[in-house]
KEMISE-916073 format. One line per field, with one value per residue: residue number from 1; x, y, z of N, C-alpha, C in turn. Coordinates in nm, 3 decimals, padded with zeros to 5 digits. Layout:
! KEMISE-916073
num [NUM/...]
nxx [X/...]
nyy [Y/...]
nzz [Z/...]
caxx [X/...]
cayy [Y/...]
cazz [Z/...]
cxx [X/...]
cyy [Y/...]
czz [Z/...]
! end
This chain:
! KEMISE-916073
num [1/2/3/4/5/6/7/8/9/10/11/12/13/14/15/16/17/18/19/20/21/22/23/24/25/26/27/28/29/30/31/32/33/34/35/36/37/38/39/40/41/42/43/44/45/46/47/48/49/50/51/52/53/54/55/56/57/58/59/60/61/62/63/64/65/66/67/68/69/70/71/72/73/74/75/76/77/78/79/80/81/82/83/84/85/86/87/88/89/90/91/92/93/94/95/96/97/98/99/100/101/102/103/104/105/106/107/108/109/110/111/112/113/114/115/116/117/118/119/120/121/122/123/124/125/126/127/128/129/130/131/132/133/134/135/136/137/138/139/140/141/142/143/144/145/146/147/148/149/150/151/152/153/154/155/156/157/158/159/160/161/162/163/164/165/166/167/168/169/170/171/172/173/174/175/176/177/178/179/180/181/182/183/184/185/186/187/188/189/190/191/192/193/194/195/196/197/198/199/200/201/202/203/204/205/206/207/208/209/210/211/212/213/214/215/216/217/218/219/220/221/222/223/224/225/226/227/228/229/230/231/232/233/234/235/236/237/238/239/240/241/242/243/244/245/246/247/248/249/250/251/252/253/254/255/256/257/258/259/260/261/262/263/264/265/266/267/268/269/270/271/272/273/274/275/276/277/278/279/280/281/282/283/284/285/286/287/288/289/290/291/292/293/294/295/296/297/298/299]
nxx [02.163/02.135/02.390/02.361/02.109/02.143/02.299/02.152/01.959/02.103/02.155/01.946/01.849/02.048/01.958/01.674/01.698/01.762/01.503/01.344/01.413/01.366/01.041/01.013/01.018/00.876/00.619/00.627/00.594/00.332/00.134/00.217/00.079/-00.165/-00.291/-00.218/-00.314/-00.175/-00.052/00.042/00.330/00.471/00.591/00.453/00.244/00.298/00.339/00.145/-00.041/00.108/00.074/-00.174/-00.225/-00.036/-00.143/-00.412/-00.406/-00.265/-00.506/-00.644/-00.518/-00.498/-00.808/-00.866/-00.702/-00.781/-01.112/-01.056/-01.063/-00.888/-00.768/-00.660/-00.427/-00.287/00.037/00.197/00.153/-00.019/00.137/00.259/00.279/00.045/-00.174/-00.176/-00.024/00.154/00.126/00.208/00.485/00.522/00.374/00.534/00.762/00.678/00.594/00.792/01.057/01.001/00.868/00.990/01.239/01.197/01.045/01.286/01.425/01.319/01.328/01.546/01.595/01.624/01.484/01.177/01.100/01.140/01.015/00.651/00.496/00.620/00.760/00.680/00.901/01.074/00.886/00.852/01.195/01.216/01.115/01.206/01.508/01.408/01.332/01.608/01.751/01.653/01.749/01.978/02.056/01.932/02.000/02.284/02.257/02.138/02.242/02.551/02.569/02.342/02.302/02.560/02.708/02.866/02.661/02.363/02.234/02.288/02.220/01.963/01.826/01.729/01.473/01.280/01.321/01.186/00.997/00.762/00.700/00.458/00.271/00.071/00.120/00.345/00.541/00.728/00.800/01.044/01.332/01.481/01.710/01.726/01.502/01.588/01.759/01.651/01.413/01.372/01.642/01.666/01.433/01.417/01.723/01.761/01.557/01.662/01.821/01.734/01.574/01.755/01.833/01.655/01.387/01.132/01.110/00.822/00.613/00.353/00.188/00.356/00.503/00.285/00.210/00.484/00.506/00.278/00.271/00.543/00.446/00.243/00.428/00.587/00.424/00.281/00.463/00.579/00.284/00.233/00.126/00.098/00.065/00.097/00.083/-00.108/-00.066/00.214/00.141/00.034/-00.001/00.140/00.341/00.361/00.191/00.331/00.556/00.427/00.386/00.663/00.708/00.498/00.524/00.614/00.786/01.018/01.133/01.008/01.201/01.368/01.316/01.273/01.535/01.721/01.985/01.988/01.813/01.845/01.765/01.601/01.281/00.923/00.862/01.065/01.418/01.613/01.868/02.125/02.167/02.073/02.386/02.576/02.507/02.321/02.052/01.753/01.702/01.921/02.120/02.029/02.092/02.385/02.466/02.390/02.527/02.784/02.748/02.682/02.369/02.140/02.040/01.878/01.764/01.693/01.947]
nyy [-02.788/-02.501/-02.438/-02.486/-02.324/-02.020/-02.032/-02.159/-01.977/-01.761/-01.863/-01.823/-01.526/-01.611/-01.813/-01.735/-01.570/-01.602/-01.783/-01.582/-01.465/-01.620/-01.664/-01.373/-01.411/-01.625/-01.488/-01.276/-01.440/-01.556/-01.351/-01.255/-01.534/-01.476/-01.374/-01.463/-01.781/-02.068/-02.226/-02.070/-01.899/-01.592/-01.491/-01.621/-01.485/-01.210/-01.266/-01.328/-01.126/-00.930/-01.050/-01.004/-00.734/-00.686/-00.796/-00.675/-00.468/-00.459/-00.547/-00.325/-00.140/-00.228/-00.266/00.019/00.085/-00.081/00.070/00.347/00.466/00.664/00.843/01.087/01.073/00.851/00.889/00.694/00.465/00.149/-00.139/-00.382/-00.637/-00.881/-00.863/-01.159/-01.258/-01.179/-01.238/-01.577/-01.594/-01.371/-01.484/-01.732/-01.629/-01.475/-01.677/-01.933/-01.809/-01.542/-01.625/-01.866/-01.784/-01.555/-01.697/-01.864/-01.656/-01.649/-01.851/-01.873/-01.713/-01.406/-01.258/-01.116/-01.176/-01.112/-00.844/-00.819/-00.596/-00.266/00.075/00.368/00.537/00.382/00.219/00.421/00.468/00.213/00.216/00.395/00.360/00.091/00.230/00.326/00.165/-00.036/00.167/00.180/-00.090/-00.170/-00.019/-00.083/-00.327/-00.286/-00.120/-00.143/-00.425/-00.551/-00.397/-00.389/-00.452/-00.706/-00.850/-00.789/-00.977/-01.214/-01.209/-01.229/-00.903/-00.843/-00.941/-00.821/-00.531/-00.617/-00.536/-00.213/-00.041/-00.016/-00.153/-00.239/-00.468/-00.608/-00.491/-00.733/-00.898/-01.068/-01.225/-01.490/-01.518/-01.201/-01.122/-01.214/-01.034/-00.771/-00.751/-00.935/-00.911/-00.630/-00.573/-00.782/-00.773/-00.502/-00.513/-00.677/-00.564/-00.385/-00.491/-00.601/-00.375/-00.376/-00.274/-00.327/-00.645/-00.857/-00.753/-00.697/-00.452/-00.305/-00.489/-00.546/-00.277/-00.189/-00.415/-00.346/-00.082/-00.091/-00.266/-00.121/00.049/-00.029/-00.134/00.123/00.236/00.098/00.119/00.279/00.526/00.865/01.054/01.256/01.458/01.692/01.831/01.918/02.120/02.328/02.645/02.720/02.660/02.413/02.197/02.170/02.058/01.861/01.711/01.662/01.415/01.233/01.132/00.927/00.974/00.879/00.589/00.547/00.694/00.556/00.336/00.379/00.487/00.358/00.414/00.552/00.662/00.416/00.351/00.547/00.737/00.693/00.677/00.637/00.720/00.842/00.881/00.745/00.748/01.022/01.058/00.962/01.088/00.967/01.010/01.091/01.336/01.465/01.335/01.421/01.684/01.747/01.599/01.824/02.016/01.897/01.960/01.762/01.576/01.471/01.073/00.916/01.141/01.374/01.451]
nzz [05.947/05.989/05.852/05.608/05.531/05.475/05.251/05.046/05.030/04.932/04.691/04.556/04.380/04.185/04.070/04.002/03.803/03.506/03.515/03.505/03.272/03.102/03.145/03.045/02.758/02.702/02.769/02.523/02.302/02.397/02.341/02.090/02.013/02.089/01.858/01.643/01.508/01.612/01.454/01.244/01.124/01.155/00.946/00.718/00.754/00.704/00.414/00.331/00.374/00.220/-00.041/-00.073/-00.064/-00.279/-00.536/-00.508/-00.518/-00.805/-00.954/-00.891/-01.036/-01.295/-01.396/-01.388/-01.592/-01.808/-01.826/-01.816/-01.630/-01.476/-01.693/-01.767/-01.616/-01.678/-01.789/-01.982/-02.273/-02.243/-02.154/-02.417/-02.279/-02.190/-01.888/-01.789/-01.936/-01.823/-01.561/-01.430/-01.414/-01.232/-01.042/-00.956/-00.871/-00.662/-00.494/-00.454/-00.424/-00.249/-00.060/00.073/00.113/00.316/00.499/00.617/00.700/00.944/01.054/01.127/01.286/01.279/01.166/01.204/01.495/01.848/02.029/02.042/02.063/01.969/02.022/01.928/01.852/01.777/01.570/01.403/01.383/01.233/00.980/00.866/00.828/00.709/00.474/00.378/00.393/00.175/-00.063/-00.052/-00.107/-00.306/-00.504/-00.532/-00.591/-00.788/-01.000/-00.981/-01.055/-01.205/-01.391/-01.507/-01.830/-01.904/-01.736/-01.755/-01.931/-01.858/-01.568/-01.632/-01.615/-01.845/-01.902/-01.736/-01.845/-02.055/-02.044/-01.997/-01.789/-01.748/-01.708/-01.361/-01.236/-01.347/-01.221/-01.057/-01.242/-01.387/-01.394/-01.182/-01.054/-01.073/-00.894/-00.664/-00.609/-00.623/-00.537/-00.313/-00.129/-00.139/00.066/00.250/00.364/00.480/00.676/00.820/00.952/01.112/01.260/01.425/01.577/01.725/01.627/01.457/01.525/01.622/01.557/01.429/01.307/01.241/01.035/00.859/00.759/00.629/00.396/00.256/00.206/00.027/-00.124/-00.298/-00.388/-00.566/-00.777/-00.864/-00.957/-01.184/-01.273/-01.497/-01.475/-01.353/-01.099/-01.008/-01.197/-01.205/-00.936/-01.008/-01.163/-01.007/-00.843/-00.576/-00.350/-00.158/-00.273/-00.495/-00.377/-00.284/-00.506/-00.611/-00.415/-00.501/-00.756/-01.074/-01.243/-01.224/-01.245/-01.469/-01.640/-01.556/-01.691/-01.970/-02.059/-01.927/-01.788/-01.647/-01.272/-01.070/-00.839/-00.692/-00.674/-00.611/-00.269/-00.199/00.003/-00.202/-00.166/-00.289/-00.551/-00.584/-00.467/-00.618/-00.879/-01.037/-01.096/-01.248/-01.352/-01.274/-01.394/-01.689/-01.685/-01.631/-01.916/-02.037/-01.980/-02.070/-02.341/-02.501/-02.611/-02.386/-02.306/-02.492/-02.557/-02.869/-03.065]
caxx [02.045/02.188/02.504/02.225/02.034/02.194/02.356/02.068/01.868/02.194/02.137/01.795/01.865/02.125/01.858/01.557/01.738/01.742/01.389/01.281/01.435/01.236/00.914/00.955/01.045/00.739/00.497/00.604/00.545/00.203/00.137/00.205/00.012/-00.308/-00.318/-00.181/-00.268/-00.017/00.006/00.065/00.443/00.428/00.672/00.388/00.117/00.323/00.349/00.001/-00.049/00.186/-00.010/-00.300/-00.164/00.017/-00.262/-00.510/-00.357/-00.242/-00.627/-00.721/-00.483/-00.563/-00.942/-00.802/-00.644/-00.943/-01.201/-00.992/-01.113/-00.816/-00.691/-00.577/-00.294/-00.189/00.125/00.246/00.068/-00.014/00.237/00.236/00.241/-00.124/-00.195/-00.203/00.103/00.268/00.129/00.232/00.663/00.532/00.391/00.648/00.871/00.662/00.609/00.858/01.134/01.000/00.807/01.074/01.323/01.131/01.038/01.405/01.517/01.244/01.388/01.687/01.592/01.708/01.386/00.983/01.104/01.152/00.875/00.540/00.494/00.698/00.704/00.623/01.005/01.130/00.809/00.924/01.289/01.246/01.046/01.316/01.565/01.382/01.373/01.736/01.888/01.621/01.800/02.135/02.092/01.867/02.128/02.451/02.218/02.053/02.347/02.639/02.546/02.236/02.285/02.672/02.667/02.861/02.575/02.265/02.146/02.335/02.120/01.801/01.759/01.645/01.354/01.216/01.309/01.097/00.826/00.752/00.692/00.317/00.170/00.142/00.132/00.498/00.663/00.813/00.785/01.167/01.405/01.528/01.822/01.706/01.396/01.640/01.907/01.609/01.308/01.383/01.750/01.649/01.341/01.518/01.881/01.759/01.478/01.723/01.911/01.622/01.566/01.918/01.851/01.546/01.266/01.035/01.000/00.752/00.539/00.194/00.143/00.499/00.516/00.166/00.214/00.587/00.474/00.160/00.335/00.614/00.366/00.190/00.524/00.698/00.281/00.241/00.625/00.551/00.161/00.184/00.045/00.155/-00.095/00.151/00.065/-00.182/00.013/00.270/00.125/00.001/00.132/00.148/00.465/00.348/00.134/00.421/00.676/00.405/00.398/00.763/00.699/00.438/00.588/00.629/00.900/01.203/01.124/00.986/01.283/01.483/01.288/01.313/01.657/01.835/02.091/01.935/01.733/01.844/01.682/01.524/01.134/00.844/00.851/01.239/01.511/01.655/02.002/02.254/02.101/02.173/02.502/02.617/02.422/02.250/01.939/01.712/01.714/02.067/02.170/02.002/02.173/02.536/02.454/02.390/02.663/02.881/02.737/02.589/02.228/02.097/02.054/01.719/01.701/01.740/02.021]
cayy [-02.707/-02.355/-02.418/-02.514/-02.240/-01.891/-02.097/-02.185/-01.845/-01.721/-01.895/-01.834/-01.498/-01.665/-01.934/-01.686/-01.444/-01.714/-01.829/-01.482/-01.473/-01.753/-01.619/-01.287/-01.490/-01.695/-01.393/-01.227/-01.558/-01.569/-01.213/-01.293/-01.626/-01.441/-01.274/-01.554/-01.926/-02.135/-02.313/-01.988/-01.838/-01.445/-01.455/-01.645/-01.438/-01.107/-01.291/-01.334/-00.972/-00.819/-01.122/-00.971/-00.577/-00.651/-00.808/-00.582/-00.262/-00.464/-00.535/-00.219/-00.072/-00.299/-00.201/00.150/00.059/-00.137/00.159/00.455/00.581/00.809/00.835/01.206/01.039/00.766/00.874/00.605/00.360/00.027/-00.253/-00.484/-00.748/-00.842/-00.889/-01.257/-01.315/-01.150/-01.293/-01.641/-01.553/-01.298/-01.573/-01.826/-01.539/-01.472/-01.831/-01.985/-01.724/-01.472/-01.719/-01.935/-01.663/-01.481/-01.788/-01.864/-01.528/-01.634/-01.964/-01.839/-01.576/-01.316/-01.143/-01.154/-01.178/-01.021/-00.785/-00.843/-00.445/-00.178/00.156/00.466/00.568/00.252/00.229/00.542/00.451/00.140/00.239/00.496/00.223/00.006/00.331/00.403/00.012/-00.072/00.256/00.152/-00.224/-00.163/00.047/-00.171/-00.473/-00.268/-00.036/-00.205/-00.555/-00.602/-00.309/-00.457/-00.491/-00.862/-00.908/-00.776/-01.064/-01.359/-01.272/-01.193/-00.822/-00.822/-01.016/-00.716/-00.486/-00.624/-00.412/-00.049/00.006/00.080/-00.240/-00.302/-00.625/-00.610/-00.465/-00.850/-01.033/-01.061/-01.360/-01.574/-01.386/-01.057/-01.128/-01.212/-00.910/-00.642/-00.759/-00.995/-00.876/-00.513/-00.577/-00.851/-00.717/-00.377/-00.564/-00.770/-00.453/-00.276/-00.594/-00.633/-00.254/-00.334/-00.208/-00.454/-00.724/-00.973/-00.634/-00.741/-00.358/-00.238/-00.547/-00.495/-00.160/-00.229/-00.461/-00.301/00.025/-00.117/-00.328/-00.037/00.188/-00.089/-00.163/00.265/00.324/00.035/00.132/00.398/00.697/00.872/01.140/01.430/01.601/01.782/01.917/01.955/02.338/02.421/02.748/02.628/02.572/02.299/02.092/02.099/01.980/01.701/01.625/01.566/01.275/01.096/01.145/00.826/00.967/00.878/00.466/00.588/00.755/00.466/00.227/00.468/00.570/00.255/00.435/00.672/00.622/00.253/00.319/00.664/00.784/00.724/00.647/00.619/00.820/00.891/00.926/00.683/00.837/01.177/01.127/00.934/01.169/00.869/01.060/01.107/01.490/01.505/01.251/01.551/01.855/01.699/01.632/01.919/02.099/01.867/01.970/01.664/01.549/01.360/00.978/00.913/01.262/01.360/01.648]
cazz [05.914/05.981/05.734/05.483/05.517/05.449/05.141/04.955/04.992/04.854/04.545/04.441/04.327/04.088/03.994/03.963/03.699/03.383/03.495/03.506/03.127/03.034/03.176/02.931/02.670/02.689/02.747/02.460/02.230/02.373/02.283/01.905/01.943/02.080/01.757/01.487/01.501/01.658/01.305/01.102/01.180/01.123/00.826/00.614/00.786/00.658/00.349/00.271/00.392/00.121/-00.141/-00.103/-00.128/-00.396/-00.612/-00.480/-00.554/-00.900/-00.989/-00.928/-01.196/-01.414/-01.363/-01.451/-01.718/-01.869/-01.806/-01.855/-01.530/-01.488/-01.809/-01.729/-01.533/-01.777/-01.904/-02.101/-02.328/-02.180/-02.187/-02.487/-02.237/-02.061/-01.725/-01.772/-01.958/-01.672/-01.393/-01.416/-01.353/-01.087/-00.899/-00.912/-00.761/-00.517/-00.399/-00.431/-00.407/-00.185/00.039/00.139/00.162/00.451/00.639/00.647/00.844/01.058/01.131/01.209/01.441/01.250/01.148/01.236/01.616/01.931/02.150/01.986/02.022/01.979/02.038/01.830/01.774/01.748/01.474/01.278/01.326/01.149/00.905/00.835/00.803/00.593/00.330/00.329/00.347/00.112/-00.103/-00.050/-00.126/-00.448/-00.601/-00.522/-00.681/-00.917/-01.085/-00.987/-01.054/-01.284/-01.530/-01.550/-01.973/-01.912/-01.653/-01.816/-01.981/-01.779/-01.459/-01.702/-01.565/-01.933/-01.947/-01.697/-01.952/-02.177/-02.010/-02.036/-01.632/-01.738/-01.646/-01.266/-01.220/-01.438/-01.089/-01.028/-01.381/-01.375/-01.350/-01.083/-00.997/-01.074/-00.810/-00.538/-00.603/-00.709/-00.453/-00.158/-00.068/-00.101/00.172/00.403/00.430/00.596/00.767/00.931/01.023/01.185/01.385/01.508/01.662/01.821/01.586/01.388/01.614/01.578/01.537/01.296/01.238/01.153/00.899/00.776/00.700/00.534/00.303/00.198/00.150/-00.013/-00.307/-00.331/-00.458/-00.671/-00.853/-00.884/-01.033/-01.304/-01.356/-01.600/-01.371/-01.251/-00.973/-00.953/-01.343/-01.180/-00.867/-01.040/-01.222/-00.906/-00.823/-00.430/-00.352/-00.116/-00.324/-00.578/-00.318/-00.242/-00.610/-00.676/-00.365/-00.534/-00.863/-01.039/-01.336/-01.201/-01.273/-01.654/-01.727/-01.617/-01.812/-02.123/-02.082/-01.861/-01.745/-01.470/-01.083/-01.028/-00.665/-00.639/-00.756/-00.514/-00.142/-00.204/00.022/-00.320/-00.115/-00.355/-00.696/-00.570/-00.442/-00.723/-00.984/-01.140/-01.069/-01.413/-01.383/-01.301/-01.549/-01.833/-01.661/-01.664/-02.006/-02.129/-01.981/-02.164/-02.477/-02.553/-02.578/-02.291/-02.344/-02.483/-02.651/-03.014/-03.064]
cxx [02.080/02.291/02.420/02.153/02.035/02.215/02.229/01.953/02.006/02.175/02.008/01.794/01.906/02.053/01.771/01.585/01.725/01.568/01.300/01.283/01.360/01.094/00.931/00.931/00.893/00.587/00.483/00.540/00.394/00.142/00.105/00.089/-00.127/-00.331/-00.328/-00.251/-00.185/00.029/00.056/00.198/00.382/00.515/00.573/00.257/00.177/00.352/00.223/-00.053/-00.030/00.132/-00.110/-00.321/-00.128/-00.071/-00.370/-00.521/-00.363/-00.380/-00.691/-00.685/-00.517/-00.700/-00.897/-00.735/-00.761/-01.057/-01.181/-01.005/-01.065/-00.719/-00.651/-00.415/-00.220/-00.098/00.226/00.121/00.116/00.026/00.168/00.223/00.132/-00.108/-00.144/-00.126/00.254/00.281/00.170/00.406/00.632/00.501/00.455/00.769/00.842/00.655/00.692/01.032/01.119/00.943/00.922/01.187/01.298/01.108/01.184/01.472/01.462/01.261/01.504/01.666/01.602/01.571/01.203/01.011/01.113/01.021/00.768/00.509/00.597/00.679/00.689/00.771/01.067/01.067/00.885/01.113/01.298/01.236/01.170/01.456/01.546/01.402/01.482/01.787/01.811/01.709/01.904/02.124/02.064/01.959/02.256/02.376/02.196/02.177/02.466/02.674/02.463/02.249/02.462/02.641/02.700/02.712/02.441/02.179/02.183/02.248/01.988/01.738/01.690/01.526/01.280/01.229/01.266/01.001/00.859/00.724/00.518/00.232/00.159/00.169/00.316/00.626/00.760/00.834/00.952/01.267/01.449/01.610/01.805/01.617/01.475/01.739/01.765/01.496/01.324/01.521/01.693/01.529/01.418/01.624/01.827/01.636/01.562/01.773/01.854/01.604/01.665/01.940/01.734/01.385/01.179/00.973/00.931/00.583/00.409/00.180/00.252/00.493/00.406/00.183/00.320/00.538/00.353/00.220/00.445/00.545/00.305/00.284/00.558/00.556/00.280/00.349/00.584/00.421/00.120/00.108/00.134/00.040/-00.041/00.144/00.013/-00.128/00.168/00.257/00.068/00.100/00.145/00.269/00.448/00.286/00.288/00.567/00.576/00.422/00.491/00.757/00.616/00.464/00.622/00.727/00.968/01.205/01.076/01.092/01.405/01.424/01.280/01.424/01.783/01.927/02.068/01.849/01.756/01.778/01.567/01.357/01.073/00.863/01.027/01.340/01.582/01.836/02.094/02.230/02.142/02.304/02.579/02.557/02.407/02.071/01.863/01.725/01.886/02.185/02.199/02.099/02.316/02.537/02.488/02.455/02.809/02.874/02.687/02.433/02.230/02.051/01.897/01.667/01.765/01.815/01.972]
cyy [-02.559/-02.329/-02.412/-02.347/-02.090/-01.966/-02.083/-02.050/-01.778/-01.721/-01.885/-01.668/-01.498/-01.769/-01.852/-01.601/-01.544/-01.759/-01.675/-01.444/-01.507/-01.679/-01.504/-01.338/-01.583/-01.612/-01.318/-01.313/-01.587/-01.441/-01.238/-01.388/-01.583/-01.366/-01.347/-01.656/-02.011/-02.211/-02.208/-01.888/-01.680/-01.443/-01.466/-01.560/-01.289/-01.092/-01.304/-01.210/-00.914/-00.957/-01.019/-00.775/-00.578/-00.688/-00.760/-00.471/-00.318/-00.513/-00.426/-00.103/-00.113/-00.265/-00.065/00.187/00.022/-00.037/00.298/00.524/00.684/00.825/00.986/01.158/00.939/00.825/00.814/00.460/00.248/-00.069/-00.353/-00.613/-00.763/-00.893/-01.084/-01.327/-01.307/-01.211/-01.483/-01.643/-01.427/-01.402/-01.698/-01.751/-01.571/-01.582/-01.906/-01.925/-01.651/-01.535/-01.753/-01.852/-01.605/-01.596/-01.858/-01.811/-01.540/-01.740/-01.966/-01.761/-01.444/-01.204/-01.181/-01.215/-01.102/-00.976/-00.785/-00.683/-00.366/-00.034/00.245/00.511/00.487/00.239/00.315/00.545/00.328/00.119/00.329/00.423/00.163/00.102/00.315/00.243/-00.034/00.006/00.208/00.003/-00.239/-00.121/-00.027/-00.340/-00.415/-00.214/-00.076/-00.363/-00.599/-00.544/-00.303/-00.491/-00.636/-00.941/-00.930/-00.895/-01.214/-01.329/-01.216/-01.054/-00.767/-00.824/-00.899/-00.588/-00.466/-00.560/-00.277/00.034/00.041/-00.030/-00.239/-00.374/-00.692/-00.599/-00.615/-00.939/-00.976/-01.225/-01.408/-01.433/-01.255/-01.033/-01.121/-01.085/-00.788/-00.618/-00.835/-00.959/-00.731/-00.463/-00.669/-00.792/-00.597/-00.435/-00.620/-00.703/-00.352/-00.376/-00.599/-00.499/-00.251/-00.279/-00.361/-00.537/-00.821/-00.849/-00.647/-00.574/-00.265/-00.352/-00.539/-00.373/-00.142/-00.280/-00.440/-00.189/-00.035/-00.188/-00.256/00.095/00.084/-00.073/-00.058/00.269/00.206/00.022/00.242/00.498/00.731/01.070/01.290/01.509/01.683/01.874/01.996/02.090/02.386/02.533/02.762/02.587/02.435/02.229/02.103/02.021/01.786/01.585/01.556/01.364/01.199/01.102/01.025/00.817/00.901/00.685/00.500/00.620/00.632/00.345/00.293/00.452/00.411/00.308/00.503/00.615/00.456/00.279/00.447/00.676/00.732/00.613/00.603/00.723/00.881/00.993/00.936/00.754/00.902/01.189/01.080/00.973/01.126/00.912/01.135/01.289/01.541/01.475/01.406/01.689/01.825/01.651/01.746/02.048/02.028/01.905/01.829/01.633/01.436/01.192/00.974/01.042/01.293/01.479/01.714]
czz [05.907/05.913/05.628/05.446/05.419/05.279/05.030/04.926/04.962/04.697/04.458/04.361/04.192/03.997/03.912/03.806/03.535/03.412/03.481/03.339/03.081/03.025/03.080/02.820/02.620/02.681/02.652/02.337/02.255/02.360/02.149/01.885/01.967/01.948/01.667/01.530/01.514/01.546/01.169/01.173/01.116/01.012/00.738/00.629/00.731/00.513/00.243/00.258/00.253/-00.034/-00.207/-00.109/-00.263/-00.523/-00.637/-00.578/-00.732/-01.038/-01.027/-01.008/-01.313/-01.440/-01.435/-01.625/-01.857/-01.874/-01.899/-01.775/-01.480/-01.563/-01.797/-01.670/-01.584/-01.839/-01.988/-02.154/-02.245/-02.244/-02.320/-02.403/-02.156/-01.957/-01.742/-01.842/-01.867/-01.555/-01.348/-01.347/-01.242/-01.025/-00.818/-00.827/-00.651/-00.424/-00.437/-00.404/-00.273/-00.048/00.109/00.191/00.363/00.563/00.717/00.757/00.963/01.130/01.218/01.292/01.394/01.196/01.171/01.389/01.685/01.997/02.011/01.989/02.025/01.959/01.946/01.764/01.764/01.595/01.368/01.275/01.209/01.033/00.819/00.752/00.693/00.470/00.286/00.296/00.256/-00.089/-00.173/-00.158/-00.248/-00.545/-00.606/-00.637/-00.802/-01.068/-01.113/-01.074/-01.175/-01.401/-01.584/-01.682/-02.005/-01.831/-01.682/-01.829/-01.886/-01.653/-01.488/-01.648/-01.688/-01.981/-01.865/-01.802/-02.064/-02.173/-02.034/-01.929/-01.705/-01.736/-01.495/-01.249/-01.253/-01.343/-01.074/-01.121/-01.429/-01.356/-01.237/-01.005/-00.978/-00.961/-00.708/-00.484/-00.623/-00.565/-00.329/-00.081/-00.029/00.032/00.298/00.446/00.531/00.694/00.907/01.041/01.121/01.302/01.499/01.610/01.789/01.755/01.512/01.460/01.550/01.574/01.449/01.253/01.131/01.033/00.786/00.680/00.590/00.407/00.221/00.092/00.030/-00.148/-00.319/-00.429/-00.542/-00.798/-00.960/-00.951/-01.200/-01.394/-01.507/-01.560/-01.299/-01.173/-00.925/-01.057/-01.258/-01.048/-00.900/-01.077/-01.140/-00.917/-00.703/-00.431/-00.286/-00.164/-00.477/-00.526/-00.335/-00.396/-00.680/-00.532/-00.410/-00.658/-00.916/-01.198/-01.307/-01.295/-01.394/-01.666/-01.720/-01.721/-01.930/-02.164/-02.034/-01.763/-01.619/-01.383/-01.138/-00.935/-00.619/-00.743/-00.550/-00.452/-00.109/-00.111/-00.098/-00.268/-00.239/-00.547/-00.718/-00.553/-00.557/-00.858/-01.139/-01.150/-01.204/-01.471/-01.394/-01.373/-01.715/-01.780/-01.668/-01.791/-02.075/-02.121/-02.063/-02.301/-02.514/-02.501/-02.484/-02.351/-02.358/-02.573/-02.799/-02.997/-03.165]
! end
């Protein structure tokens, strides 16, 4: 009885530390589930989220479009293709591409887990994150890869080309391949990477907000508006800083031109653009120190 003793209250430290694991482990899981439905994982519940953003927002250009209600800010004519020749290959993307994709990372562990909250700089680091690896990844798929002249048409980054960026709805009416290299790599890969630091999480407001924001800039860069003419002639220096950020050239000039912003325009770090001075303005000024006319312009 007294050899026994000491021994076994020895070991419950060593026991308690794994059950103590467990026990967070389990409180943060019911955390998430007071919020979700134990039948709806958070991948498809951040999935439905960014559904119903991205259709939203892409209604209510269309509405715009149809009216003319701010036809001051239309600057480009509206797409030869209609809403409703488009939206059939956006939504096979999205469901069956972008769907399964996401619930994937979430099977594996690898993303839509972890602390059910997180904190405020964790929040704005990840957020931060998602900008730049979304940046990075867009441009290595987009410039490197897609706008490749053997590549072009073999992984169909053409059939997006067929548009004029001035529908919204047009943001994802793209091919197979091009969907996975243009739209679900460029959102998962740095997702994953924000996770792996600690930010995201199994977070409902950080992904909410992501994917809202995020179908709200791809919708706006391909609607044909763009909301900064008018700050633009301010004579304010600060409303013309705000206007080159909501500015929604940079994606016109590459769908004009091809060759310039694979990754930069609005809500973009507009890092890989700049440093590799694929950037639509800096495209024309290295131009026209060569003496030649910029691509797209008449000499």
């Amino acid at each position: 009885m007294t050899g026994s003793g000491p021994s076994s209250s020895r070991s419950r430290p060593c026991d308690a530390a794994p059950l103590a694991s467990d026990v967070r482990r389990r409180q943060k899981a019911r955390m998430t589930a007071h919020v979700l439905p134990a039948w709806l994982p958070l991948s498809i519940a951040v999935w439905l989220v960014q559904m119903v953003a991205y259709h939203g927002f892409a209604l209510w250009f269309e509405y715009l479009d149809r009216t003319g209600a701010l036809t001051d800010y239309k600057m480009r004519p509206v797409d030869r293709w209609t809403y409703f020749q488009v939206l059939p290959r956006v939504l096979f993307n999205q469901v069956f591409i972008l769907l399964p994709a996401m619930a994937l990372v979430q099977w594996l562990g690898l993303a839509y887990a972890g602390p059910a909250r997180i904190g405020l700089a964790m929040f704005v680091i990840g957020l931060v994150g998602m900008m730049i690896g979304h940046d990075i990844v867009q441009y290595v798929s987009h410039a490197w890869i897609l706008h490749k002249p053997t590549l072009m048409r073999a992984l169909g980054h053409s059939v997006h080309h067929t548009t004029t960026a001035s529908r919204a709805v047009s943001a994802c009416y793209m091919s197979v391949a091009d969907f996975v290299l243009e739209i679900a790599c460029p959102y998962l890969l740095p997702l994953l990477a924000v996770t792996a630091i600690g930010s995201a999480g199994a977070d409902l407001r950080f992904h909410f907000f992501a994917v809202t924001a995020g179908a709200f800039g791809g919708l706006y860069e391909h609607s044909g508006y763009d909301f900064s003419v008018k700050l633009a002639r301010s004579d304010n220096r600060l409303l013309r800083f705000v206007a080159g950020l909501v500015s929604s050239k940079a994606h016109s000039e590459h769908h004009g031109r091809g060759n310039v912003s694979f990754s930069d325009g609005f809500g973009s770090s507009n890092i890989c653009d700049t440093i590799f001075k694929t950037r639509w303005d800096l495209v024309a000024q290295r131009e026209r120190r060569r003496g030649r006319p910029a691509d797209g312009q008449i000499a």
